[in-house]
Steps between C-alpha positions, in 0.01 A plus 500: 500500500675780371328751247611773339286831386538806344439866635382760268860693538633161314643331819485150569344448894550119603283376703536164697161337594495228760179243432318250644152386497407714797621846438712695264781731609730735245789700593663776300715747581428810227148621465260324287213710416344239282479281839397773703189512272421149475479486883265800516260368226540129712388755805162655333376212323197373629546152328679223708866495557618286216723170628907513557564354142250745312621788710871400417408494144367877566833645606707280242279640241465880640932491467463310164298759371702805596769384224252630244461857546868533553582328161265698328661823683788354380419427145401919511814586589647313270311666213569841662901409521547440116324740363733712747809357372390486112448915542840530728707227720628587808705302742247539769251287253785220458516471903156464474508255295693307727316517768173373332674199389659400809140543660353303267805189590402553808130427458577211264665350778213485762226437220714194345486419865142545572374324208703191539388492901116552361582232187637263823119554693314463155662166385425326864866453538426718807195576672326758753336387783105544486533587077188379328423416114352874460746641689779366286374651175582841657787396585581419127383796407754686700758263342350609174587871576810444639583356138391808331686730721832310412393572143442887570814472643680324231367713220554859718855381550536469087339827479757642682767331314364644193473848677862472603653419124244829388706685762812388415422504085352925568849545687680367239317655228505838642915436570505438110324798365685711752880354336350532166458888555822571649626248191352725266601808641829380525450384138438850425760714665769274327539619185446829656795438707747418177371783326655760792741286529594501130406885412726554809799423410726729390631447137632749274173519256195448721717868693496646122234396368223461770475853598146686348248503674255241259808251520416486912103503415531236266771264664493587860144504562324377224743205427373362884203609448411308167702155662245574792240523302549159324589302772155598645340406159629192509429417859138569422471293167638189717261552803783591718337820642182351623481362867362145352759453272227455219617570133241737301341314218675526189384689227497436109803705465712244693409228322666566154440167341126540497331611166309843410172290538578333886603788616186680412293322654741531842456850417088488511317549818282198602113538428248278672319261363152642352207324725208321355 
């Protein structure tokens, strides 16, 4: 039999136990604390040794169990990772991203595994040598908790989806309010532009004419100024300033088809109700 557990650094460690009726032997190449522990509590306990079948049930579940506080590590880090990305994204989130979700394939494939082995033993399609009636009900228990961590699994992997399109949806918001600035700063330096580009030309009359020194208040500085001015004015009344893109609420003066009487009442400030 072939069982797969989970360290606390989120590796899987497989173990391969070979079983019979008269002893129990498991092999695994990278360290297991979780079965280093089971064998030194097997060591001090003062109780009887229990038999091959209950004692193979031990290290199935001591493996089983280790999925748990890794998933709920994981489900932390998940937590920690968008609200990380919803204050700034990096790329080093996205890659890990990545790496949680091909961890978590990876562990769907040897639970999916697992529990279909453990639904095999349950059903009596395939049976252990020396199992008993009470000894099978823990056995369904660990097929019970091999089906909730496929669900853990299932539902951290659409977490992660949904922490992905927040990443990509903060990337591609901050991308639009960063065009929308250089938009309106372009926005704004265009008329400025034709208004050089006009006043410097050299015709006949604007030479003559344009020469005192309120002339090149008035139309060289305060002509850009006042287009300036407005553009910014305008930008604000539309909401095109604000990093949110939200429009201010109108007020009664930009809604001209409302009477003397409506707009009054706009014009009030809210009371609260008087309390009984």
């Amino acid at each position: 039999m072939v069982v797969y557990g989970a360290t606390g650094r989120g590796r899987l460690v497989e173990v391969h136990c070979l079983y019979t009726e008269n002893y129990l032997v498991t092999v695994h190449r990278d360290a297991c604390p979780e079965l280093t522990a089971l064998a030194t509590r097997l060591k001090q306990r003062a109780e009887p040794r229990p038999d091959h079948v209950m004692l193979l049930y031990l290290v199935v579940n001591t493996l089983i169990d280790g999925y748990f506080p890794v998933l709920a590590d994981l489900d932390d880090q998940i937590d920690e990772l968008e609200d990380a990305i919803l204050q700034r994204p990096t790329d080093q989130q996205l890659g890990q991203l990545f790496d949680m979700k091909r961890w978590l394939i990876a562990l769907r494939k040897v639970v999916d595994q697992q529990r279909d082995m453990f639904a095999t033993l349950t059903s009596g399609a395939d049976a252990l040598p020396g199992m008993t009636p009470d000894a099978e009900r823990y056995y369904r228990a660990l097929y019970d908790h091999l089906i909730r961590i496929s669900d853990l699994v299932d539902s951290y992997r659409d977490l992660l989806s949904g922490v992905l399109d927040t990443h990509l949806s903060t990337v591609s918001n901050r991308l639009n309010v960063v065009v929308k600035q250089l938009t309106i700063i372009a926005t704004i330096f265009l008329p400025l532009s034709f208004l050089t580009g006009f006043f410097g030309q050299n015709f006949g009359w604007m030479v003559n004419h344009i020469t005192s020194l309120p002339a090149f208040l008035g139309a060289g500085i305060g002509l850009p100024v006042a287009v300036t001015v407005a553009l910014l004015v305008v930008f604000r009344r539309r909401g095109w300033l604000s990093a949110d893109g939200t429009v201010p609420p109108a007020g009664p003066a930009d809604r001209p088809h409302m009477t003397r009487h409506e707009r009054w009442h706009i014009a009030q400030p809210l009371k609260e109700p008087a309390r009984p």
